[in-house]
C-alpha positions as CSV (number, residue, x, y, z in Angstrom):
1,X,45.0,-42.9,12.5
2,X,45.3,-39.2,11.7
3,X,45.8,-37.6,8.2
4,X,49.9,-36.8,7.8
5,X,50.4,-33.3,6.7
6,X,53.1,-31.8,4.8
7,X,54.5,-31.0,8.1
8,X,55.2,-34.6,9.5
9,X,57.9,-34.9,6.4
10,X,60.7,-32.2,8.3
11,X,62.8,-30.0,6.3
12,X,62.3,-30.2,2.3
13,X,64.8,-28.0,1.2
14,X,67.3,-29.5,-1.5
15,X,65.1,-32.2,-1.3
16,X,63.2,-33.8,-4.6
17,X,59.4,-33.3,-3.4
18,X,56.7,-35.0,-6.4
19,X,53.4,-33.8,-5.8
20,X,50.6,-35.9,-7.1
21,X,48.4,-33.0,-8.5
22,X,44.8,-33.2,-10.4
23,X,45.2,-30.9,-13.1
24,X,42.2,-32.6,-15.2
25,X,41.0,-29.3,-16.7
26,X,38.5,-29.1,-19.6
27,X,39.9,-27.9,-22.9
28,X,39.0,-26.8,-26.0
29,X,41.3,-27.3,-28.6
30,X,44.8,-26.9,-27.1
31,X,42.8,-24.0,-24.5
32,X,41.7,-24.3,-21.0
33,X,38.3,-23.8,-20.2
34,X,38.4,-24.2,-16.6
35,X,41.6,-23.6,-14.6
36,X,39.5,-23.9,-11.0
37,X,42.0,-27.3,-10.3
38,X,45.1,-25.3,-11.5
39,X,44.6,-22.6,-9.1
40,X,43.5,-25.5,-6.7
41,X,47.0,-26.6,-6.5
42,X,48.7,-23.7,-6.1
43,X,48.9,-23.7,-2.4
44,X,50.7,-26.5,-1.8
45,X,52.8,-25.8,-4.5
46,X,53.7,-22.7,-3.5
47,X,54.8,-23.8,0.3
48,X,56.9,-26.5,-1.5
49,X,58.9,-23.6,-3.6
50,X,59.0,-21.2,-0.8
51,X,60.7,-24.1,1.7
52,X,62.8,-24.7,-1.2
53,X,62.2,-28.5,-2.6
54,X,62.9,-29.2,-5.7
55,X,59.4,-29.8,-7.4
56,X,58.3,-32.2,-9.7
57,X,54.4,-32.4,-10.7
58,X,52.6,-34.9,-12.3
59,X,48.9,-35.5,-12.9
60,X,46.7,-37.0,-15.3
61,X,44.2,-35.2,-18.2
62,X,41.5,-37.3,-19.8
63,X,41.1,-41.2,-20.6
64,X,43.7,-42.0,-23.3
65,X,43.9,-45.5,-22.1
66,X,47.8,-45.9,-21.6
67,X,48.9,-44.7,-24.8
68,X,50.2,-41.5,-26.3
69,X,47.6,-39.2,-27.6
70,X,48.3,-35.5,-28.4
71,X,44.9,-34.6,-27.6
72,X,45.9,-35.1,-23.6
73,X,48.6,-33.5,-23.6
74,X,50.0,-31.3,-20.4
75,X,51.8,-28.7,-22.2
76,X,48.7,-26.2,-22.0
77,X,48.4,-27.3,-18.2
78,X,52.4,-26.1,-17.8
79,X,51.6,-23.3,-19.3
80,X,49.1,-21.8,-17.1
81,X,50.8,-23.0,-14.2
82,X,54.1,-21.3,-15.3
83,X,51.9,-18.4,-15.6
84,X,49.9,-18.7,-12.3
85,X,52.9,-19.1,-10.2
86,X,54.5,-16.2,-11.6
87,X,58.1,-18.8,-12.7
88,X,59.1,-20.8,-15.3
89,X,57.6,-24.3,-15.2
90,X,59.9,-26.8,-17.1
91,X,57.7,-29.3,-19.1
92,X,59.2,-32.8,-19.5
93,X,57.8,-34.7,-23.1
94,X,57.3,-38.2,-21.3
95,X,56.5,-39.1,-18.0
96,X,59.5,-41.7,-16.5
97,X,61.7,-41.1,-19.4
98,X,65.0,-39.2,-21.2
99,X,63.3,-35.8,-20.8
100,X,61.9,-36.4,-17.7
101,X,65.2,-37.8,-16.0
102,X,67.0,-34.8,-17.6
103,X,64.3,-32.0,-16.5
104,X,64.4,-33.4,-12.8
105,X,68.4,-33.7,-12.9
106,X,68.5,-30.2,-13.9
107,X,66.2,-29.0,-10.7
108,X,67.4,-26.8,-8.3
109,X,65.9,-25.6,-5.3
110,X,62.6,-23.7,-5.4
111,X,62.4,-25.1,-9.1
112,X,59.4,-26.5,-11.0
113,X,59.0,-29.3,-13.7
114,X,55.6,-30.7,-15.1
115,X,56.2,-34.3,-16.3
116,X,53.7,-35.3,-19.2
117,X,50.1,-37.1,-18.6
118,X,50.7,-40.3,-16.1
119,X,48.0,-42.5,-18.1
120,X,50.4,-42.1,-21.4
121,X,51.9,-45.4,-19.5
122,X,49.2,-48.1,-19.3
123,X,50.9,-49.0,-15.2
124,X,49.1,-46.0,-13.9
125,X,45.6,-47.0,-14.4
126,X,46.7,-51.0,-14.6
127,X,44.0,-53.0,-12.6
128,X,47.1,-55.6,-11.4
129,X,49.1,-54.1,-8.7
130,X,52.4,-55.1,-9.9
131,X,52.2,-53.7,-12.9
132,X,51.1,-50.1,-11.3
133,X,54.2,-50.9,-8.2
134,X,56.6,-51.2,-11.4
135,X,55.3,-48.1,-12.9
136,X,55.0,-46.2,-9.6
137,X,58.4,-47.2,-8.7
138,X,60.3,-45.3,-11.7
139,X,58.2,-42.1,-10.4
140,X,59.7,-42.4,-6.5
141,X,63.1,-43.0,-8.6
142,X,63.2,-38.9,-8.9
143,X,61.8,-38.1,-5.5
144,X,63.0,-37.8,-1.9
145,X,59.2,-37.6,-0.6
146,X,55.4,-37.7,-2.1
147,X,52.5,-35.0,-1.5
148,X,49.2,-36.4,-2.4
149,X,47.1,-33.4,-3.6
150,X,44.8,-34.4,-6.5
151,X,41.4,-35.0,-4.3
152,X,39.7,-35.6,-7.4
153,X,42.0,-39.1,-7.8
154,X,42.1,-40.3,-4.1
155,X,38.9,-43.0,-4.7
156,X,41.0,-44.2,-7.2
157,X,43.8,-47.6,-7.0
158,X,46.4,-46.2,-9.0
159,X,49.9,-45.6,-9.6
160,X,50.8,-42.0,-8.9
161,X,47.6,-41.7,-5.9
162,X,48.5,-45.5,-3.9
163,X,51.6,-47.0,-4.4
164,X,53.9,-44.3,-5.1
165,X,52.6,-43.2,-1.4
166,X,53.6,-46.7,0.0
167,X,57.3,-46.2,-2.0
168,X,58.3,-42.6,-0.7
169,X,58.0,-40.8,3.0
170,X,54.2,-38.9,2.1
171,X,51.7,-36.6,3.1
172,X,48.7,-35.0,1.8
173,X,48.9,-31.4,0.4
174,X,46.8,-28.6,1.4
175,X,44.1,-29.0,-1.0
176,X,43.2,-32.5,0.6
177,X,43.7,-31.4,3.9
178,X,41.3,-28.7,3.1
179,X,38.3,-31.4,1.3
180,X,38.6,-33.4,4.2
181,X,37.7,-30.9,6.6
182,X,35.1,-29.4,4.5
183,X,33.1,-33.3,3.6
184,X,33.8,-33.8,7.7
185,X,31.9,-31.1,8.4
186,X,29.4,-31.9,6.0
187,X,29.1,-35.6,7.4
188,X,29.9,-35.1,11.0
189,X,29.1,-31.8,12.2
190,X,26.8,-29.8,10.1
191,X,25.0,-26.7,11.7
192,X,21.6,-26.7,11.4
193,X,18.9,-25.9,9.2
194,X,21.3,-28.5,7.0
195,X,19.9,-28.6,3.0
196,X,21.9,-30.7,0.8
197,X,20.9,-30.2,-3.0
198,X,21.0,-33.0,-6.0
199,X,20.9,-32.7,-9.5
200,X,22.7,-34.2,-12.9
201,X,21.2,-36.7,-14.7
202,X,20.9,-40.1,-12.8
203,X,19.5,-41.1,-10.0
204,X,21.4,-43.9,-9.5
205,X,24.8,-42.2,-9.4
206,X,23.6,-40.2,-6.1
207,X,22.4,-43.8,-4.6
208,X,24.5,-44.1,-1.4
209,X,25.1,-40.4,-1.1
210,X,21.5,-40.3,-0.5
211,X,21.5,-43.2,1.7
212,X,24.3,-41.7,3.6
213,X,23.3,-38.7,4.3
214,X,19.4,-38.9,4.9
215,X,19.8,-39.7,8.5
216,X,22.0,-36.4,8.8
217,X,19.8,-33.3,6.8
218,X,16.9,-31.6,7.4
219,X,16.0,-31.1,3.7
220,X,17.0,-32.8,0.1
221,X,16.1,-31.0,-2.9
222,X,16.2,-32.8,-6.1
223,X,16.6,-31.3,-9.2
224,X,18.1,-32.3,-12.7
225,X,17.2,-35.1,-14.7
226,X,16.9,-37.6,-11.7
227,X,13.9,-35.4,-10.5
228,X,11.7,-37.3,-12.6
229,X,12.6,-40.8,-11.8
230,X,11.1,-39.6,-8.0
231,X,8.0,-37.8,-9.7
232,X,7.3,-41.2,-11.8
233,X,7.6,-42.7,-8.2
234,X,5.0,-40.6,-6.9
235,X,2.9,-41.6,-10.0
236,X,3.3,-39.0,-12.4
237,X,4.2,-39.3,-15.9
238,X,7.0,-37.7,-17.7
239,X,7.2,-37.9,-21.0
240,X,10.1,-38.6,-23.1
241,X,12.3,-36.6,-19.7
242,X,15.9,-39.0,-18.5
243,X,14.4,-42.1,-16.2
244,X,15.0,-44.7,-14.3
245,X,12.7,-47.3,-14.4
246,X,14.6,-49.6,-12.3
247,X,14.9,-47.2,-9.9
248,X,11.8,-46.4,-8.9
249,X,11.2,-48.7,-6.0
250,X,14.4,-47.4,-4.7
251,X,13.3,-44.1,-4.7
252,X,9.9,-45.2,-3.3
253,X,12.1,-46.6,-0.3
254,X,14.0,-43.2,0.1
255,X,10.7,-41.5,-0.3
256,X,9.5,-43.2,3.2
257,X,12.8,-43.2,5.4
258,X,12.5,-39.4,5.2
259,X,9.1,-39.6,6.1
260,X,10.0,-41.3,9.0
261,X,13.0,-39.7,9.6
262,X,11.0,-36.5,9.5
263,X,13.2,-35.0,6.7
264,X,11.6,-33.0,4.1
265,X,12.3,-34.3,0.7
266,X,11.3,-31.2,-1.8
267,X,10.5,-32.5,-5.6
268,X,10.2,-29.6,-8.2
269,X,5.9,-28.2,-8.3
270,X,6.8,-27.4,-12.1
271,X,9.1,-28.1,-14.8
272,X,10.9,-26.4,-18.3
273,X,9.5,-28.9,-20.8
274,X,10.8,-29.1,-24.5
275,X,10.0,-30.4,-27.9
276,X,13.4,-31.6,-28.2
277,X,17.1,-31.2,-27.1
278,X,18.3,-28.5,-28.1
279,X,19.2,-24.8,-27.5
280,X,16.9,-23.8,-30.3
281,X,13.7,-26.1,-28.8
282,X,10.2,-24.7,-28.3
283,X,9.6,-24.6,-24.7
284,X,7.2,-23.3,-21.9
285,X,7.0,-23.8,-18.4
286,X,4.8,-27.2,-17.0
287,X,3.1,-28.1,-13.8
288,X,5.4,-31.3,-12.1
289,X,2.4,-33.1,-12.7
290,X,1.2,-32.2,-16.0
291,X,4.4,-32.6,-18.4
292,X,2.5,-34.5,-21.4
293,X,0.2,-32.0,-20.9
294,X,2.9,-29.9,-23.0
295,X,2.0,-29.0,-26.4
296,X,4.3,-32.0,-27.6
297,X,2.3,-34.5,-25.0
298,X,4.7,-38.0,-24.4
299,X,7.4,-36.6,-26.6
300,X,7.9,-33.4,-24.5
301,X,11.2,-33.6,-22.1
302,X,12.0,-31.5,-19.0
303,X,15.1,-30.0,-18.7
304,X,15.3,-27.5,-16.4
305,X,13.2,-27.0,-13.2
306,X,10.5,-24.2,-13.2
307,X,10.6,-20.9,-12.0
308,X,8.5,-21.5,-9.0
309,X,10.6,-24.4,-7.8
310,X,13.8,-22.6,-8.2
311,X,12.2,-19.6,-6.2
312,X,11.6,-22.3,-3.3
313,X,14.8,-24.2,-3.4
314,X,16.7,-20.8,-3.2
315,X,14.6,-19.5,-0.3
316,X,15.4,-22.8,1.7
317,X,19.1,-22.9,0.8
318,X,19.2,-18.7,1.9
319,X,17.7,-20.1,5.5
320,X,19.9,-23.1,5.9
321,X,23.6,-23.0,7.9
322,X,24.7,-25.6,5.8
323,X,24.4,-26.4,2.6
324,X,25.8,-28.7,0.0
325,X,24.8,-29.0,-4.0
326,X,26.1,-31.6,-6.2
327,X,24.9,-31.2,-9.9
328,X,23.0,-29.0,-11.9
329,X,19.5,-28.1,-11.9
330,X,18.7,-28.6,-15.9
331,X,21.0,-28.6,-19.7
332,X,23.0,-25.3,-18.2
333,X,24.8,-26.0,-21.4
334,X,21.9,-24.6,-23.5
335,X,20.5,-21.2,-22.3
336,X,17.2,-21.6,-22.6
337,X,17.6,-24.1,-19.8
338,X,20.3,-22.0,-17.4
339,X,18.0,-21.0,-15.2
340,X,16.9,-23.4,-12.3
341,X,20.8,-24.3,-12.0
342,X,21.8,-20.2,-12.2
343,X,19.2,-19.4,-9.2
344,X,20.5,-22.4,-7.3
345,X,24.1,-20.7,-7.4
346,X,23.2,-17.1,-7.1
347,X,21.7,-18.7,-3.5
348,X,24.3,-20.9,-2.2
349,X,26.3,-17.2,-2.6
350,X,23.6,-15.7,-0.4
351,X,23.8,-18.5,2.8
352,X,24.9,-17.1,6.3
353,X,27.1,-20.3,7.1
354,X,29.0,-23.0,5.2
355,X,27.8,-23.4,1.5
356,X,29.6,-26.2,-0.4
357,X,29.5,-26.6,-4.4
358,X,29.9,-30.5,-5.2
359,X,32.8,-31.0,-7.9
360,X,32.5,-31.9,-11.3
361,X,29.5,-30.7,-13.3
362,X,28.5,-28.0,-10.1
363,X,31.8,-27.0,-10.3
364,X,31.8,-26.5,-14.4
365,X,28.6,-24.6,-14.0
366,X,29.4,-22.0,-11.1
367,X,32.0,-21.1,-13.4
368,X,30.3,-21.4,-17.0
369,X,27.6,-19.2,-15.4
370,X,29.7,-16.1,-14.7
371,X,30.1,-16.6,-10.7
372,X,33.6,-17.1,-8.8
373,X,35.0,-19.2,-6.6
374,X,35.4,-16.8,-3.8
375,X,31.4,-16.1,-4.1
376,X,31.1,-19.8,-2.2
377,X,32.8,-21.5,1.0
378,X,34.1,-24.0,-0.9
379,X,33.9,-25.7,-4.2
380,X,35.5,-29.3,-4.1
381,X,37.6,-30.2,-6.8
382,X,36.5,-34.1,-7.0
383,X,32.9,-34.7,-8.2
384,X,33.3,-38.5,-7.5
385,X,36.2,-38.5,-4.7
386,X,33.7,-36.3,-2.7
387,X,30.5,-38.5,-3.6
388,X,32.3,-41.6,-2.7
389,X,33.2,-39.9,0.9
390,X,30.0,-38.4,1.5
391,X,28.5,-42.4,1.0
392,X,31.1,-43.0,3.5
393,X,32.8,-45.8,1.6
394,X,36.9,-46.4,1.6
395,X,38.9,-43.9,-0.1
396,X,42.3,-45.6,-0.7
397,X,44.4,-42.3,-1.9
398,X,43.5,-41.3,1.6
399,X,43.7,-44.3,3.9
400,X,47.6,-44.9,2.6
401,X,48.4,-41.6,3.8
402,X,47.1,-42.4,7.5
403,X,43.6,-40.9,7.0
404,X,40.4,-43.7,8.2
405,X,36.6,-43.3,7.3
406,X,34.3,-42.5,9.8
């Protein structure tokens, strides 16, 4: 089965189109920090208004567990989408009720209306699936056909992203069309040298991506704080830096498939280690295997990789085809500890073939460290969406819309 398109759903002018965005952005107050998944949608959104449907968007913004919560509100989203697309965006106060029906009565072709966060109704996120086909089905009540475009959502069961697909004639947007051709290159057809880059903080939220994509790369670079579950696996001791004890036979096993697979696994030769966490922390620079030799011996944390080892990541990530990073390099939060996860960015810029930023905290920190989005080949809007496909497991937001794993 092949991914439908926008295309397969005919004409869509006069016709009530909702499009299941991920506007998720980070805010700060009642401002956006972040408006990469804005833009992200636009698009899709745009082909909708310029064919004339009658558009209604909804989407999701934090965790405020099916109840309403000012703090999640859309408005600020509507905003900067009403000023992005260059047209007023009509904001509807509730999600399936009075102001909603009203705002998408009152649509007329090539119009816009943002209904308010889908998890202020506890059926979008509802682990029973009648409860989410009740909730889903006063959505499809205002539509004439679905667009799936919030990638970031599609490894998720719920509401607006599975059902509401199964209720209305649907597609996927541009955005997922795009993702999927990107993480299929990445899986099936990478060009070679291939380097795929891991950071954040655990190792055992990069378990089956690593799994997954061993057989496939020539190298794996591991930074952030899961470097130093895989340096205590080599022996090494670490101080008071993020591990994973129970990992560590894991990582042993990983260690020796790339051995045998003849794939070059590259650890960090030295480390940024702390007296604390903190921006304001004393800190100097550590060989990998001498971080309680720190001034502040077992109490001493790394939080950045060193110098050297962000010189060597970037020069094998400048001479690979292919790349793909998913999570920083150290705290990029605090400046003292910028710098592995700043080099590792300034080189996926650099690459003479397909360089991929992994969503979520990659994405956050392109941004945060003064680079843009046109500076890389693509930067995915779904941390775990693209995780979850690059282990190769079911993605259900995609599968109801025709698409199969590999």
């Amino acid at each position: 089965m092949t991914l439908r398109t926008i295309d397969t759903l005919g004409s869509l002018a006069g016709r009530t189109v909702i499009v299941r965005c991920d506007l998720n952005v980070p805010l700060k107050g009642d401002q956006i920090t972040d408006d990469g998944r804005i833009r992200a949608s636009l698009p899709t959104l745009n082909r909708l208004i310029h064919a004339g449907a009658r558009v209604v968007v909804v989407s999701h913004l934090g965790r405020p567990d099916g109840a309403r919560d000012a703090n999640y509100s859309l408005v600020p989203v509507a905003q900067r989408l009403s000023e992005l697309l260059g047209k007023n965006v009509t904001f509807a106060v509730d999600t399936v009720g009075p102001s909603a029906v009203e705002a998408v009565t009152d649509l007329r072709d090539g119009d816009v209306v943002v209904l308010e966060n889908l998890r202020f109704n506890p059926g979008e996120t509802a682990k029973n699936a009648d409860e989410r086909r009740e909730f889903a089905s006063k959505l499809a009540a205002f539509g004439d056909a679905f667009v799936s475009d919030g990638f970031g959502v599609v490894h998720r069961k719920q509401a607006s992203v599975y059902e509401l697909a199964e209720l209305l004639p649907s597609a996927a947007g541009t955005l997922i069309a795009t993702e999927l051709e990107v993480l299929d290159r990445l899986t099936e057809s990478p060009t070679r040298p291939y380097s795929v880059v891991l950071g954040g903080s655990k190792v055992s939220d990069k378990l089956g991506v690593i799994a997954h994509l061993l057989p496939r790369v020539d190298s794996l670079l591991i930074g952030g704080g899961m470097l130093f579950t895989f340096l205590a696996a080599q022996g090494h001791t670490v101080g008071a830096s993020l591990l994973e004890i129970d990992q560590l036979d894991v990582v042993r096993g990983y260690l020796a498939k790339a051995k045998e697979l003849g794939v070059a696994i590259v650890l960090p030769t030295d480390v940024v280690v702390a007296s604390k966490f903190g921006a304001d922390a004393e800190h100097q620079v550590r060989s990998a295997e001498d971080i309680e030799g720190s001034p502040w011996g077992r109490s001493g944390l790394g939080l950045d990789i060193g110098p050297e080892t962000a010189d060597r990541f970037a020069e094998i990530i400048r001479g690979s085809k292919t790349v793909f990073w998913n999570g920083p390099m150290g705290v990029f939060e605090l400046a003292p500890f910028a710098a592995g996860t700043k080099t590792v960015a300034q080189s996926l810029t650099e690459v003479a073939g397909l360089s991929v930023v992994g969503g979520g905290d990659s994405a956050a920190a392109v941004r945060a460290l003064g680079f843009t989005d046109d500076q890389f080949g693509h930067i995915s809007t779904g941390g775990g969406a693209s995780l979850e496909f690059l282990e190769g497991k079911s993605l259900p937001g995609l599968e109801v819309l025709g698409w199969t794993a590999a």
